[in-house]
VEXDRENPA-141364 format. One record per residue (C-alpha): residue number from 0; z, y, x; residue in three letters. Coordinates in Angstrom, 2 decimals. Last residue first. Layout:
// residues N
PT pos       w       v       u code
PT NUM       Z       Y       X  ALA
...
END
This chain:
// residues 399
PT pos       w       v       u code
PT 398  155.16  -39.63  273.31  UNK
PT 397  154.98  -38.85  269.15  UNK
PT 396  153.01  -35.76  267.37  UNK
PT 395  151.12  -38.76  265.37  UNK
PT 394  147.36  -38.24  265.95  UNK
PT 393  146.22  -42.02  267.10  UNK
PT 392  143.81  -43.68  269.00  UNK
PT 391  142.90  -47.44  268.51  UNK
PT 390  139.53  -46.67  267.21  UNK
PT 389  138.07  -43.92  268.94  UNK
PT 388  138.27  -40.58  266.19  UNK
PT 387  136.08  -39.41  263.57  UNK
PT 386  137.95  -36.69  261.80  UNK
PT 385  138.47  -36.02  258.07  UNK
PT 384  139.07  -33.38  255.93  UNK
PT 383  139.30  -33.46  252.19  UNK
PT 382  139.00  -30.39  250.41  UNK
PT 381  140.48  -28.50  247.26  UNK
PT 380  140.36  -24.89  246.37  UNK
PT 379  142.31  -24.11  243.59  UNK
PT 378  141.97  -20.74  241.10  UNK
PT 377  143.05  -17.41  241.41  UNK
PT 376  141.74  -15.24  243.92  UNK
PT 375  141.93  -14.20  247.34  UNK
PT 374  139.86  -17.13  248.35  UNK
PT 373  141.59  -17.11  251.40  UNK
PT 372  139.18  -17.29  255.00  UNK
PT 371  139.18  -20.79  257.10  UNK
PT 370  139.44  -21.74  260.72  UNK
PT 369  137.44  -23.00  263.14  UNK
PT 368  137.48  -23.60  266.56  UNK
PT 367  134.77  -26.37  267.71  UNK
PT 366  136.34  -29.00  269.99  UNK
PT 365  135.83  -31.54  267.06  UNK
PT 364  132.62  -31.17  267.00  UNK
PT 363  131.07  -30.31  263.62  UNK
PT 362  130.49  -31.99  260.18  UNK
PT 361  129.87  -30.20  256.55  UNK
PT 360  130.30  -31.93  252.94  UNK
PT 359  129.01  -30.12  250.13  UNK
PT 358  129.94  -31.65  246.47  UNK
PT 357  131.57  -27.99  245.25  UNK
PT 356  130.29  -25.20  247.47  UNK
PT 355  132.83  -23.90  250.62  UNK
PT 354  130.53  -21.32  252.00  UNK
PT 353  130.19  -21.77  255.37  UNK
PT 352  130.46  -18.82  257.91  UNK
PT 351  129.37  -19.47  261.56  UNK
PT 350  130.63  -17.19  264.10  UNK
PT 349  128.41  -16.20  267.06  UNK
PT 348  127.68  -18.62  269.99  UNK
PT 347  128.70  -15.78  272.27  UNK
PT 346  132.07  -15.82  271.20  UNK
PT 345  133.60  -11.91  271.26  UNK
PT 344  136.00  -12.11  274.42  UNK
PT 343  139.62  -11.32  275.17  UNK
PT 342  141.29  -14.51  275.28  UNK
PT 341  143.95  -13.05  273.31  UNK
PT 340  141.41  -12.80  270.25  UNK
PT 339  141.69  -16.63  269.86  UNK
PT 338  138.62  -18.27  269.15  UNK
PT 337  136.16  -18.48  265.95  UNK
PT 336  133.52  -20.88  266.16  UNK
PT 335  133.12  -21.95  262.69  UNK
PT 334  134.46  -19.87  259.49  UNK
PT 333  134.86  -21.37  256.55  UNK
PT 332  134.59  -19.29  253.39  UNK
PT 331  136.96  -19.07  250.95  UNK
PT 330  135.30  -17.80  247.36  UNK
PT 329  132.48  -19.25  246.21  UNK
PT 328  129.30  -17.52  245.82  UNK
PT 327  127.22  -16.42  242.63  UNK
PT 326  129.69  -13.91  241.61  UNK
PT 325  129.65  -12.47  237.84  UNK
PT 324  132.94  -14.13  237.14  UNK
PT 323  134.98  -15.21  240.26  UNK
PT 322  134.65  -18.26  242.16  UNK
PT 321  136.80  -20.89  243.12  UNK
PT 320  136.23  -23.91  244.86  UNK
PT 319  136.42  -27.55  244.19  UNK
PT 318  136.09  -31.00  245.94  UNK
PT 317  134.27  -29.55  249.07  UNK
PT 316  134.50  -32.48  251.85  UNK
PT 315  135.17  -31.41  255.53  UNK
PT 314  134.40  -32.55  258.36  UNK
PT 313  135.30  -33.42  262.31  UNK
PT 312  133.83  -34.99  265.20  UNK
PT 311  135.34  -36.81  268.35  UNK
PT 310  139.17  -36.17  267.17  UNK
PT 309  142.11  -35.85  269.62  UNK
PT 308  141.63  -32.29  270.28  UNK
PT 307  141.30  -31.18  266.91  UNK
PT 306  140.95  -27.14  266.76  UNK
PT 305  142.04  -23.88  265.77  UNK
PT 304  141.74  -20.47  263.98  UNK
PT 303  144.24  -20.24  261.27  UNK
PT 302  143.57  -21.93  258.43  UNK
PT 301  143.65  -20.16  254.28  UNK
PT 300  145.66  -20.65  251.40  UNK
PT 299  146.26  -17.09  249.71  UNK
PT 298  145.09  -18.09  246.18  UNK
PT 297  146.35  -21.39  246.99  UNK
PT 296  144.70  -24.05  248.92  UNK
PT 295  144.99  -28.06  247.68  UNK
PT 294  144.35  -29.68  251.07  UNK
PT 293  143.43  -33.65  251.46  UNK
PT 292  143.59  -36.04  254.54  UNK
PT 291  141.11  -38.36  256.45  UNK
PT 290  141.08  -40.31  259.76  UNK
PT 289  138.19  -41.65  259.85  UNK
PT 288  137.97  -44.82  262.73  UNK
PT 287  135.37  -45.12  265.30  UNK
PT 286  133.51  -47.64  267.51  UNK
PT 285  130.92  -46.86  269.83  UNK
PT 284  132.23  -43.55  270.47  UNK
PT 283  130.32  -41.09  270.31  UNK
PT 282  130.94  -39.07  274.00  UNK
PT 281  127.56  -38.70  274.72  UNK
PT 280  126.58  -37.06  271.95  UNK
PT 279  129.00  -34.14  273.13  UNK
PT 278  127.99  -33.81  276.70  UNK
PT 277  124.28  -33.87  276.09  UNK
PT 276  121.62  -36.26  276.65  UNK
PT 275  120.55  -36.39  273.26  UNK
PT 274  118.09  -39.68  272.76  UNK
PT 273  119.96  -41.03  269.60  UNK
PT 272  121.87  -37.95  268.06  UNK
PT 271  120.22  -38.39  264.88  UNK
PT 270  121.89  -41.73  264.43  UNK
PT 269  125.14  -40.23  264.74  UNK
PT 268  124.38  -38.18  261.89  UNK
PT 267  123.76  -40.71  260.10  UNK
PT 266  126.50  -43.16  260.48  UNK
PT 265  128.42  -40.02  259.76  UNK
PT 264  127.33  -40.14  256.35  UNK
PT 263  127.33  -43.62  255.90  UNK
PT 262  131.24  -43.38  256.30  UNK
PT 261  131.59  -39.97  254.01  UNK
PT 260  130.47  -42.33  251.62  UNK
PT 259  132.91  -44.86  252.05  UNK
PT 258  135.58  -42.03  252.19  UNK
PT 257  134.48  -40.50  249.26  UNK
PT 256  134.38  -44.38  247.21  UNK
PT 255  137.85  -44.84  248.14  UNK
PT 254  138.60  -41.62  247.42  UNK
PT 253  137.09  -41.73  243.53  UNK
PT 252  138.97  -45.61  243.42  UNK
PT 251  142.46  -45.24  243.88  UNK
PT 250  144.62  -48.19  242.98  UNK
PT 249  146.85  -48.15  246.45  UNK
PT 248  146.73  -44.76  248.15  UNK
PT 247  144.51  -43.50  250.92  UNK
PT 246  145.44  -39.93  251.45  UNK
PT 245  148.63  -40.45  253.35  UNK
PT 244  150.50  -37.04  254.82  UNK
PT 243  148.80  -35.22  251.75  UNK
PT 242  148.47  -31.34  251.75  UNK
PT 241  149.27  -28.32  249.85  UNK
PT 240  148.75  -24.97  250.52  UNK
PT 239  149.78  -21.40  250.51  UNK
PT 238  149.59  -21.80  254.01  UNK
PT 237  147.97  -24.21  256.51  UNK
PT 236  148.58  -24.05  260.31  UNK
PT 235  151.39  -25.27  259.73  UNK
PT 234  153.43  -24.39  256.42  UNK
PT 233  152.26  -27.56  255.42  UNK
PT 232  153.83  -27.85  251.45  UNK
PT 231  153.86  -31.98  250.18  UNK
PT 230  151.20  -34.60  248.83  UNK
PT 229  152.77  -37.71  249.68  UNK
PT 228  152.90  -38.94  246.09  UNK
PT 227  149.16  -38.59  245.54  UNK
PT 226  148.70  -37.50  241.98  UNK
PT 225  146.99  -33.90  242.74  UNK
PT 224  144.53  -35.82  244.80  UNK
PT 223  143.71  -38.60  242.29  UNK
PT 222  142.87  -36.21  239.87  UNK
PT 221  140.92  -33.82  241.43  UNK
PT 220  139.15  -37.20  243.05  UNK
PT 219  138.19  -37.84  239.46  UNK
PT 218  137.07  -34.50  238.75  UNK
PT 217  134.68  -34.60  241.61  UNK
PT 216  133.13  -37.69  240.59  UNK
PT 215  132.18  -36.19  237.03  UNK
PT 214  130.92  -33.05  238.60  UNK
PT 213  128.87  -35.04  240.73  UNK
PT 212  127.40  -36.86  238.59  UNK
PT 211  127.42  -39.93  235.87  UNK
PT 210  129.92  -41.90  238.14  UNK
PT 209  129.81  -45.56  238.88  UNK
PT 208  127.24  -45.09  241.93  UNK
PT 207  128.80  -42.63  244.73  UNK
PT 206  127.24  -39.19  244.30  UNK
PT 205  124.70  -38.14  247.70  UNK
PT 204  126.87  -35.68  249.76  UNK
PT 203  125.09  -32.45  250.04  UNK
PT 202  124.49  -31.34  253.79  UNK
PT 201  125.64  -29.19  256.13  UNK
PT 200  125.43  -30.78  260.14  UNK
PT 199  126.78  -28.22  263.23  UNK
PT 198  125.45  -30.20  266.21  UNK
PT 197  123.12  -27.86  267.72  UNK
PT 196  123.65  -24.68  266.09  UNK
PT 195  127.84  -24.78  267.15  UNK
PT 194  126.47  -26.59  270.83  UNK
PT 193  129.47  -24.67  272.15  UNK
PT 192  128.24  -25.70  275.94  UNK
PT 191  124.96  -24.17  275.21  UNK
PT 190  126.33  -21.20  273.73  UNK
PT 189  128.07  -20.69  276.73  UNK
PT 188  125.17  -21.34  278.67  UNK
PT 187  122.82  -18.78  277.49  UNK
PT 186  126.02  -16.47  277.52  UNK
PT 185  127.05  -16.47  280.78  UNK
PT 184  129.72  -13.37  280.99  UNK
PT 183  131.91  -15.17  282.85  UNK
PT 182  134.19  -14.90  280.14  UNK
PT 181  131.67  -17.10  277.79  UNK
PT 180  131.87  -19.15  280.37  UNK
PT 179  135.12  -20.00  280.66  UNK
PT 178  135.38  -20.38  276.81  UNK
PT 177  132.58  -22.59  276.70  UNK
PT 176  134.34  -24.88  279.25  UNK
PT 175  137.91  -24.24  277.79  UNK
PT 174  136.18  -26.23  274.71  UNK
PT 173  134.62  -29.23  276.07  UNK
PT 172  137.83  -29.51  278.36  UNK
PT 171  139.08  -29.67  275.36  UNK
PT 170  137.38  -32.27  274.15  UNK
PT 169  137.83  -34.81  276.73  UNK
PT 168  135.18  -36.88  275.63  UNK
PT 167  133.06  -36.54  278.35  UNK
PT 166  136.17  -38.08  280.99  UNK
PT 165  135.41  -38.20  284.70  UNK
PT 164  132.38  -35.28  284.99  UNK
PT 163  133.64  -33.64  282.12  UNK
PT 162  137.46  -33.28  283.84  UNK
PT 161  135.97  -31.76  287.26  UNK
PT 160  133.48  -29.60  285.28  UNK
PT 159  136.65  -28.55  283.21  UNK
PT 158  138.61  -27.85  286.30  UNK
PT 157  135.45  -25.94  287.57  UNK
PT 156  135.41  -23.70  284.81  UNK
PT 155  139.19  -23.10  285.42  UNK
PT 154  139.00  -21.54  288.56  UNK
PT 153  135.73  -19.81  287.08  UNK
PT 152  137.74  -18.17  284.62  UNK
PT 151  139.85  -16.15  286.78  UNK
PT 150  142.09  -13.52  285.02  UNK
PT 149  144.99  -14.20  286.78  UNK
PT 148  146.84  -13.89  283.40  UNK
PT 147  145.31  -14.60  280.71  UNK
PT 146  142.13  -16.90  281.12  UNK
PT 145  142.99  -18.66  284.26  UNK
PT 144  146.97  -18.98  283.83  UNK
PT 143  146.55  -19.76  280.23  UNK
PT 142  143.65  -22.14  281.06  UNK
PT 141  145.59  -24.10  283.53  UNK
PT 140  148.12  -24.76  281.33  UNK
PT 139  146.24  -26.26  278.77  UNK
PT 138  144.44  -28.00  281.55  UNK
PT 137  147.86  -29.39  283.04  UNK
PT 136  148.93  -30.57  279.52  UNK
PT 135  146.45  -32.89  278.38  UNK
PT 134  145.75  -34.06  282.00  UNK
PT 133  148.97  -35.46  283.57  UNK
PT 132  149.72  -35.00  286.47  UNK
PT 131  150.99  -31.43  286.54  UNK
PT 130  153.01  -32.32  284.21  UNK
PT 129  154.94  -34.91  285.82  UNK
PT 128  157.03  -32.44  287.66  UNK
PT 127  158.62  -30.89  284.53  UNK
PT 126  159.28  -27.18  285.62  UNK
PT 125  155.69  -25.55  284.71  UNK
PT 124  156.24  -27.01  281.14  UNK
PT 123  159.25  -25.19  280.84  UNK
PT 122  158.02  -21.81  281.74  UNK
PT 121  154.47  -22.25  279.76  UNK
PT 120  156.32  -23.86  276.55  UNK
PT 119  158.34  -20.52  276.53  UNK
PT 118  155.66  -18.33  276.61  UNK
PT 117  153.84  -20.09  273.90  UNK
PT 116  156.26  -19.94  271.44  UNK
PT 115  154.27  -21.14  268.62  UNK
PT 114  156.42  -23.00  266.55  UNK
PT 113  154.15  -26.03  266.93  UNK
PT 112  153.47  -25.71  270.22  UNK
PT 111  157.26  -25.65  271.07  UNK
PT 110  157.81  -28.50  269.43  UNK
PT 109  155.55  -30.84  271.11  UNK
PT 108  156.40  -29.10  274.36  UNK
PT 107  159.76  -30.50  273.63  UNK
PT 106  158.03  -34.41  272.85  UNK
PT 105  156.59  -34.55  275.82  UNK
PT 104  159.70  -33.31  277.94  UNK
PT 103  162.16  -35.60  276.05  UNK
PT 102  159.40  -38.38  276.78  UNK
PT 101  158.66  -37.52  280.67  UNK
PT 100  162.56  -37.78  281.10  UNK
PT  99  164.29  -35.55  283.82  UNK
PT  98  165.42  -32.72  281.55  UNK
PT  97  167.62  -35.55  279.53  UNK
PT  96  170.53  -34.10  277.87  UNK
PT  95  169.06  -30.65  277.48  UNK
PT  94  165.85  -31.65  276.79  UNK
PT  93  167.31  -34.09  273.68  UNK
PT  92  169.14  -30.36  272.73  UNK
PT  91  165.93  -28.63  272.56  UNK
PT  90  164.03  -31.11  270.57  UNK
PT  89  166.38  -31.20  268.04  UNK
PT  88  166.40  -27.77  267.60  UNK
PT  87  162.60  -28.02  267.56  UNK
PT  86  162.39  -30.28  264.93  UNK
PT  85  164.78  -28.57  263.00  UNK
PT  84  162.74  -25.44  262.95  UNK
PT  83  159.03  -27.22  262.74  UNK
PT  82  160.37  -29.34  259.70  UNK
PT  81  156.43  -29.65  258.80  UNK
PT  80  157.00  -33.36  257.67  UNK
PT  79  154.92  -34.28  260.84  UNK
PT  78  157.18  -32.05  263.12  UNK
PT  77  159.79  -34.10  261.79  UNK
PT  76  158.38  -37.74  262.39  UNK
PT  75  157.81  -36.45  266.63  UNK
PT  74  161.50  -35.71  266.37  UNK
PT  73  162.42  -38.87  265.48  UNK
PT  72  160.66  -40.51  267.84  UNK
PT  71  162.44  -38.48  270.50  UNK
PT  70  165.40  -39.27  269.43  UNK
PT  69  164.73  -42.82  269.12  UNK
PT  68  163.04  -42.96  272.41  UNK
PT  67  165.82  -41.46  274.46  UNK
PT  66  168.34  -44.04  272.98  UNK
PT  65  172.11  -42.46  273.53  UNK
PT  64  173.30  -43.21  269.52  UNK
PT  63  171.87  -47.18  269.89  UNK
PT  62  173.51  -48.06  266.23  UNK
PT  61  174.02  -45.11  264.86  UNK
PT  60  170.37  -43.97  266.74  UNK
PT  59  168.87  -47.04  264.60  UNK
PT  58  170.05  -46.22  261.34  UNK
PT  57  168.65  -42.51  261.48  UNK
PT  56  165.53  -43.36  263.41  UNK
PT  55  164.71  -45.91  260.02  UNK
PT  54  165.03  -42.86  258.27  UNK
PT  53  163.47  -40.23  260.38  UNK
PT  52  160.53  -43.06  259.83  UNK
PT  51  160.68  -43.59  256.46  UNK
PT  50  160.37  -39.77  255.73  UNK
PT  49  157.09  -39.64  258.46  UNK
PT  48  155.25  -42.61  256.99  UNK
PT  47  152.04  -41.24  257.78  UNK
PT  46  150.61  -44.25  258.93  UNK
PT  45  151.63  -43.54  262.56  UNK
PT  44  154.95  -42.59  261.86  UNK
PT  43  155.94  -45.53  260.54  UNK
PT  42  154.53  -47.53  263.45  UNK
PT  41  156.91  -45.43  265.52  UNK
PT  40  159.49  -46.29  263.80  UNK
PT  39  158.86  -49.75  263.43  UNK
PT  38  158.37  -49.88  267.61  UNK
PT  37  161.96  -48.20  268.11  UNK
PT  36  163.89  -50.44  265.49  UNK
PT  35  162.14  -53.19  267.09  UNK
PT  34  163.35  -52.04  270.53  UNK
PT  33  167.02  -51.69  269.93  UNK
PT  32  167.33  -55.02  269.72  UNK
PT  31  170.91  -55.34  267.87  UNK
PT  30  169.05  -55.37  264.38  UNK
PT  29  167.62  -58.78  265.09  UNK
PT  28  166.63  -60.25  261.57  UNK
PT  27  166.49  -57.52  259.65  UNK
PT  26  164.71  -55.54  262.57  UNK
PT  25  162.02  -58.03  262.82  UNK
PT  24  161.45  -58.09  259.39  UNK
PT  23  160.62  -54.79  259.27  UNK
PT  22  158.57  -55.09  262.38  UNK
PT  21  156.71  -57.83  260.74  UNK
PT  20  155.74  -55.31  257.59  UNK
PT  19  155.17  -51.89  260.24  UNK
PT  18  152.65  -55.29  261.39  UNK
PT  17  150.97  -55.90  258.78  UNK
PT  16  150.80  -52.05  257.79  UNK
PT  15  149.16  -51.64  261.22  UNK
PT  14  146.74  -54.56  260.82  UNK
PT  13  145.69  -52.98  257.42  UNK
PT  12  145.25  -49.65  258.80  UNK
PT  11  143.25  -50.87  261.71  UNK
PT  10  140.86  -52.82  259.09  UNK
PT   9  140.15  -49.74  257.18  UNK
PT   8  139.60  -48.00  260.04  UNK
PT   7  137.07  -50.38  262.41  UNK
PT   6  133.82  -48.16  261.67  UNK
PT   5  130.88  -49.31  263.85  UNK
PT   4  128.74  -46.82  265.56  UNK
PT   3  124.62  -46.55  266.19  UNK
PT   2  122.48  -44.13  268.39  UNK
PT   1  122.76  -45.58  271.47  UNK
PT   0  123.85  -42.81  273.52  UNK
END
């Protein structure tokens, strides 16, 4: 662990818009190569261009109407708009047309995830050959089988040990780990493996110079939140909310100046993990890109318990919060270290609740569960969430 990390995502973004920008020439130039149009789509995607990119699949697949890729890509660009139905449909019938190709498969267990039908994914997933293989999906597998129905957490314990010992940044291996132990009644090291006390960081974010305070800073990022043209409903696993596919828009200063801060902020607390030997401080990687977004919650808005396997740590930012008269806290707690009642287990490492104050910004792993409660009153609450990710990696739903 050395203690230090360089941030590369501003300069990523710009080489990927570069070259979505080559690509489009590209496919001006040479529209009968079927593999521009499939490389510009995916770019697309990857910035959060998820319209332009079901567009771009759209004039492609008349051209190339049989291309795999396409379909799939196109796909992947739904279930980032949050068209979970059609994205599924679509899914279903690429699966039926090509139940021998690793990318129809991919992108099928893609959509089942995100409509949640869990059962299903298992049976299908258990007849694609290359699954097994492969280690994001053979360890989700795995822990079903373990946790749920053989009921033998120590099988999948030592898959986890077996994954650690390769790959410490496989985060969910982090997180079946605890799990697995917490089933195996083993507590002590449970908690250990959760690290929730160890590595949880709340603190108040320091107010970026030009702005008189904090109230005035936070007002300006209300504002350039609620104008960001790719803030659209997320029915998944947000609702009663709104959230931006892009939050970095051109002219935008108060974000700008968030997301440098948030920046030194994490170049802190990685600092403070010089010397740890553990599994999680371990993994930092040496270079890092934040990968940010914004939520406007409803009255009702709330998260459902999960996680963010393909971050290294996660935050969130407290723009604003509501409160009701006579109450000194604010309403919609977050909630760290919840997991899935199926699994059948109370989490050792207890359940963290974090009140969601104005200015406070709060990191984690990203293998912690968390999820948040509603505010159950009127009023907005509005965050920006980030995660620290590898540079180079990406989140888009594509194969």
């Amino acid at each position: 662990m050395t203690g230090s990390i360089q941030f590369s995502g501003e300069t990523g973004l710009n080489a990927m818009r570069q070259l979505a920008d080559l690509l489009h020439e590209g496919v001006r130039r040479f529209p009968d190569g079927p593999q521009n149009w499939r490389s510009l789509s995916k770019m697309l995607c990857r910035l959060g261009r998820a319209a332009e990119a079901i567009a771009c699949a759209d004039e492609a697949l008349r051209r190339f109407p049989g291309d795999i890729e396409l379909r799939a890509t196109r796909i992947g660009a739904a279930i980032q708009l949050g068209n979970a139905d059609t994205a599924l449909a679509d899914a279903r019938s690429l699966w039926d047309v090509a139940p021998e190709s690793p990318i129809a498969g991919q992108v099928f267990l893609q959509a089942l995830a995100t409509a949640e039908l869990w059962d299903e994914l298992e049976s299908t997933a258990r007849a694609m050959d290359w699954v097994t293989s492969d280690p994001k999906y053979s360890l989700e597998l795995l822990a079903r089988k373990s946790l749920l129905v053989e009921h033998r957490p120590d099988e999948l314990l030592a898959h986890c040990n077996t994954i650690l010992a390769r790959s410490p940044s496989h985060t969910s291996a982090v997180y079946y780990r605890a799990v697995a132990l917490a089933r195996l009644g083993r507590d002590a090291e449970a908690r250990e493996a959760m690290g929730l006390e160890r590595y949880l960081s709340v603190s108040e974010l320091p107010v970026p110079d030009g702005y008189v305070d904090g109230q005035a800073f936070r007002e300006a990022l209300t504002a350039e939140i609620r104008a960001n043209p790719t803030l659209l409903p997320d029915p998944k696993p947000l609702s009663d909310g709104l959230q931006t596919l892009q939050l970095r828009q051109p002219g935008e200063k108060a974000v700008a100046a968030l997301v440098a801060a948030i920046e030194i902020a994490v170049a802190d607390y990685v600092a403070g993990l010089a010397g740890d030997t553990g599994i999680f401080a371990k993994a930092a990687p040496e270079t890092a890109e934040i990968r940010s977004w914004a939520v406007i919650y409803g009255q009702e808005g709330r998260l459902k318990p999960h996680r963010h396997p393909s971050g290294w740590l996660s935050g969130v930012f407290y723009v604003a919060a509501p409160k009701l008269p006579g109450e000194n806290a604010y309403r919609g707690m977050l909630k760290l270290g919840m997991i899935d009642k199926v699994y059948g287990v109370e989490p050792p490492w207890g359940i963290h609740d974090v009140e969601p104050v104005p200015g406070r910004l709060v990191m984690f792993p990203s293998y912690t569960p968390h999820a948040t409660a509603p505010p159950g009153t009127a009023g907005a609450r509005i965050v920006v969430a980030f995660d620290v990710v590898a540079s180079m990696e990406t989140n888009c739903p594509l194969p």
